[in-house]
C-alpha positions as CSV (number, residue, x, y, z in Angstrom):
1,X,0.0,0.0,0.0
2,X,1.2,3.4,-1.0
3,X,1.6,6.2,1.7
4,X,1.3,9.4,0.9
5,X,3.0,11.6,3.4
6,X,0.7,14.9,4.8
7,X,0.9,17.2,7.0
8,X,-1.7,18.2,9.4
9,X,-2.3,21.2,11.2
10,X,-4.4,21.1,14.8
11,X,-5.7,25.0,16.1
12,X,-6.9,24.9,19.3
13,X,-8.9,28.5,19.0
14,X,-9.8,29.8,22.4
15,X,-8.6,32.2,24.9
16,X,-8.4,29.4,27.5
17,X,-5.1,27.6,27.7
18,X,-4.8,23.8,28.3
19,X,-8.5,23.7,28.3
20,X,-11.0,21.0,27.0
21,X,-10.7,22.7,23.0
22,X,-6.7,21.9,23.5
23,X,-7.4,18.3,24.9
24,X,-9.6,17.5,21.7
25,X,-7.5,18.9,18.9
26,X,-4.4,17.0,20.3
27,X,-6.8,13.8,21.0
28,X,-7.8,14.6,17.2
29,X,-4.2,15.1,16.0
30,X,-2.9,11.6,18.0
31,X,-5.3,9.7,15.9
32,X,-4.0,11.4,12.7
33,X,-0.7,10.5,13.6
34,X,-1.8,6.7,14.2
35,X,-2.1,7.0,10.2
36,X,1.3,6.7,9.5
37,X,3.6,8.6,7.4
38,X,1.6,12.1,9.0
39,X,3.2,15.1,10.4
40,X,1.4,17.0,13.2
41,X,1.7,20.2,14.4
42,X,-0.2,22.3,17.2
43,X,-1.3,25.6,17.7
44,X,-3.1,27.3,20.3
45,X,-4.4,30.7,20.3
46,X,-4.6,30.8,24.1
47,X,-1.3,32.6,24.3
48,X,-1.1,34.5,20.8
49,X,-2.4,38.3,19.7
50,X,-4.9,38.4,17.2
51,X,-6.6,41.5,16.2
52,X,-9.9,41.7,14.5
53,X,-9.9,42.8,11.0
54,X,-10.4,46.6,10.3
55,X,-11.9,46.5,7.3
56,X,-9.1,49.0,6.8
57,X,-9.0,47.8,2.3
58,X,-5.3,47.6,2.8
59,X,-4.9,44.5,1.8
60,X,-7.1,44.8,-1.2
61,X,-5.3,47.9,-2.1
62,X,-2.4,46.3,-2.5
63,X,-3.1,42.8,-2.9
64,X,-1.0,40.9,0.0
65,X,-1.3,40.5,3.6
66,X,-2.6,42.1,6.3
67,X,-0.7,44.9,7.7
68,X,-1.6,44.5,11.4
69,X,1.5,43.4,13.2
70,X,0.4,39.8,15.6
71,X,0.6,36.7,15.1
72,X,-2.2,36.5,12.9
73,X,-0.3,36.3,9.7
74,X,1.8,33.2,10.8
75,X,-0.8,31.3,12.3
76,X,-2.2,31.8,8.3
77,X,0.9,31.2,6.9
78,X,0.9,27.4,9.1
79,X,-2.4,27.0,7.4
80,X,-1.9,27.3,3.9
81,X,1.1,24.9,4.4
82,X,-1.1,22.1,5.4
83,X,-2.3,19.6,4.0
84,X,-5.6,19.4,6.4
85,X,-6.6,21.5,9.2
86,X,-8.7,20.7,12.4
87,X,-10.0,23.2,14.0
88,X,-11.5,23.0,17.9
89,X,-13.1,25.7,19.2
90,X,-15.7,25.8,22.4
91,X,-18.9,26.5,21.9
92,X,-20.3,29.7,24.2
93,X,-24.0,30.6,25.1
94,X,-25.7,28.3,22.0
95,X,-22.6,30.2,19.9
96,X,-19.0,29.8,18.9
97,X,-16.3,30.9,20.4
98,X,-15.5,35.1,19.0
99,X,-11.6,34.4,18.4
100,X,-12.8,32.0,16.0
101,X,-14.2,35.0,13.6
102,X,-11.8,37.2,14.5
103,X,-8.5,35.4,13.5
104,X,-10.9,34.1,10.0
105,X,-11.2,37.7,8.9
106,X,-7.5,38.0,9.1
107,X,-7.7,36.1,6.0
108,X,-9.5,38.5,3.2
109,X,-6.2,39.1,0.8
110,X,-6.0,34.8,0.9
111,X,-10.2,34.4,0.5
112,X,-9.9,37.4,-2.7
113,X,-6.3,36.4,-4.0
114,X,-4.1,33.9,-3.5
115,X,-6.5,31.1,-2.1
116,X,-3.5,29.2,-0.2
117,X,-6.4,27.2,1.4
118,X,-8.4,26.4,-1.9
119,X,-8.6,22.5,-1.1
120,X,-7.3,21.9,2.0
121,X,-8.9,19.4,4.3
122,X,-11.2,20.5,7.1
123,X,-12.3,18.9,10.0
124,X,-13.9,20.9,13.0
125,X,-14.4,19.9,16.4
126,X,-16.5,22.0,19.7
127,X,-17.4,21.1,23.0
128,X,-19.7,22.9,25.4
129,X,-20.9,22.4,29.3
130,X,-24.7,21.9,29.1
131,X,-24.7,21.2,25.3
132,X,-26.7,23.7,23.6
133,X,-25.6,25.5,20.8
134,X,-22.7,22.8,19.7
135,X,-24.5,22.3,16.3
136,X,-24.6,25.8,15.2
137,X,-21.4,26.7,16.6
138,X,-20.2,23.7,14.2
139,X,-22.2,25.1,11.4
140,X,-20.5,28.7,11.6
141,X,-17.1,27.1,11.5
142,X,-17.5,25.0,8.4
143,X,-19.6,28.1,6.7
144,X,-17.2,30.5,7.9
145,X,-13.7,28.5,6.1
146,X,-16.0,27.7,2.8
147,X,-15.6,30.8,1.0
148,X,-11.6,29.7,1.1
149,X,-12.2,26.8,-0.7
150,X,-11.4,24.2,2.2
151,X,-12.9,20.9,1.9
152,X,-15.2,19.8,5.4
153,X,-14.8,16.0,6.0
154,X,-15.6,15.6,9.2
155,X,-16.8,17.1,12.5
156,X,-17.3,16.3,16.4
157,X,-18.7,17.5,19.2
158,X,-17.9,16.6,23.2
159,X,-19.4,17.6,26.7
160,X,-17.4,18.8,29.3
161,X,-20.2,18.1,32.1
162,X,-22.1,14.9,33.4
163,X,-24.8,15.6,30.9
164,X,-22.7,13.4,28.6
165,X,-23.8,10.6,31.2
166,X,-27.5,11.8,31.4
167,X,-26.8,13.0,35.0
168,X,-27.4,16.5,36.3
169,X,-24.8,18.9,34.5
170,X,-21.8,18.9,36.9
171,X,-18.2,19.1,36.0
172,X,-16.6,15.7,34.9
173,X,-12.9,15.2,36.3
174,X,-11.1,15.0,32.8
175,X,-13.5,17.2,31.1
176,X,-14.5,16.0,27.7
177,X,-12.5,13.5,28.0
178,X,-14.7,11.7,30.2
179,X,-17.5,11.6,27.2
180,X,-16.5,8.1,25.7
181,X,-19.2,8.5,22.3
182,X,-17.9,12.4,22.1
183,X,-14.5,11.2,21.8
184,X,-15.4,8.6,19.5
185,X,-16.4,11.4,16.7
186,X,-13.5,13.7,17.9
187,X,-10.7,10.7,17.0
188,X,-12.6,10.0,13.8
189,X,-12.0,13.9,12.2
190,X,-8.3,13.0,12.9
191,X,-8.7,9.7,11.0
192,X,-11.0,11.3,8.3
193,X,-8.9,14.3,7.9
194,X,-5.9,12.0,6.7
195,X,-7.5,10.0,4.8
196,X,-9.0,12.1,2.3
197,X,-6.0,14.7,2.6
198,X,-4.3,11.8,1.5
199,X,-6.0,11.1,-1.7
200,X,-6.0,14.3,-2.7
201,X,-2.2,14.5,-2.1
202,X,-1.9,11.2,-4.1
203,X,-3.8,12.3,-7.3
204,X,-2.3,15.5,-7.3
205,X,1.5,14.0,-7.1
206,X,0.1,11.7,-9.9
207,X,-0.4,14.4,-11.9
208,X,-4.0,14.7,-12.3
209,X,-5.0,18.3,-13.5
210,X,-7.9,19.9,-12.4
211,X,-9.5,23.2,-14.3
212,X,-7.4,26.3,-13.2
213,X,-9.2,28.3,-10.7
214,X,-10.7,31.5,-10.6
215,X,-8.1,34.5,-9.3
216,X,-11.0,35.9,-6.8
217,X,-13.3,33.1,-4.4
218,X,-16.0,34.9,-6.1
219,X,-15.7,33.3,-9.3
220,X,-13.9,36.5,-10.9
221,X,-10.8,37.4,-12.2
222,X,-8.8,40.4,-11.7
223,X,-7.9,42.5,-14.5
224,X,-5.2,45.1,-14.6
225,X,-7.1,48.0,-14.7
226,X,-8.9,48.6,-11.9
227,X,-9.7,51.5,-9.5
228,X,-7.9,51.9,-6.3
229,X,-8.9,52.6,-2.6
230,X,-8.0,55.8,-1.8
231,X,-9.1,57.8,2.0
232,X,-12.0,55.6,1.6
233,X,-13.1,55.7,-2.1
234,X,-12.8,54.2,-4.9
235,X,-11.1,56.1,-7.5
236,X,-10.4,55.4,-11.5
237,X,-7.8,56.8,-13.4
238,X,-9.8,59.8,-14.2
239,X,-10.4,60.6,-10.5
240,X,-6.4,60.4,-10.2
């Protein structure tokens, strides 16, 4: 059997350091690595400064990356060098986790121009305490990465509270790891994640062409001529 070697890339995104999002990513990342010829690596935002985006045009204007100065722009830059990405982030009354949205719309200049995520492999994993909410908060992750072209394959959710047991909500002792069928799903995006990162990797290397992709995530291409953003405004060449 051939083995394609991947890379995949875990993103624990939440404010809260070696917390239950962490201990699912890294669960989900293990599983990957049971695969075989796969290379991990782990982030976590808990520790990192990430500005929201400004919605300054900067990056429109001149076509690259963001200007803001965090760790924003590497966290990207780890991203498009994947080959999948699973992504854990908790889930917070019935709704994701904010840092999730705010680090995404670091991302415009990749979404309009370069698409450095156009087919990468997605798998997204939340957990909550009571477990409301865990289903949308899914939904918003996979909705919110589409535009970029990444490809959803699979995705988890775990309780951090007795209610995984059908008890009164109370704190379990290892958190979500304590909710055996939520683990279950969590190990599966790692497997799933590989294995069609891995096919994808395998036809490509065999040298199957697929049609060229637009230059914009809206279906357009850019042309040349265009008008630029200038103090707020669009302006043509005659306005120059």
């Amino acid at each position: 059997m051939v083995r394609v070697p991947i890379r995949v890339l875990g993103l624990s995104i939440t404010p809260i350091k070696e917390g239950n999002c962490e201990k699912l990513v890294l669960e989900a990342l293990k599983a990957a690595q049971d695969q075989g010829d796969v290379e991990t690596e782990f982030i976590t935002l808990a520790d990192k400064k990430i500005n929201m985006c400004q919605h300054c045009q900067w990056c429109i204007e001149h076509r690259s990356f963001c200007r803001i100065d965090d760790d924003a722009n590497s966290i990207l830059e780890r991203m498009a060098k994947a080959d999948g990405i699973i992504f854990s982030s908790p889930t917070w009354n019935r709704n994701l986790c904010p840092l999730f949205g705010i680090l995404i719309s670091r991302s415009r200049s990749i979404n309009f121009f370069f698409q450095s995520f156009r087919n990468k492999v997605g798998g997204f994993i939340t957990c909550g305490f009571l477990g409301f909410g865990l289903e949308r908060a899914l939904d918003i992750m996979i909705m919110s990465v589409y535009g970029h072209g990444i490809i959803p394959v699979a995705q988890a959710a775990a309780l951090s509270s007795t209610v995984s047991f059908g008890q009164r909500p109370a704190y379990t002792k290892q958190g979500v790891l304590d909710d055996a069928r939520g683990m279950v799903f969590v190990r599966n995006v790692g497997i799933r994640v590989v294995e069609v990162a891995r096919m994808i990797k395998f036809a490509t290397e065999a040298g199957v062409k697929l049609p060229k992709p637009p230059s914009m995530s809206t279906g357009r291409r850019i042309r040349e001529v265009q008008k630029i953003f200038i103090d707020g405004v669009w302006r043509g060449e005659e306005d120059l």
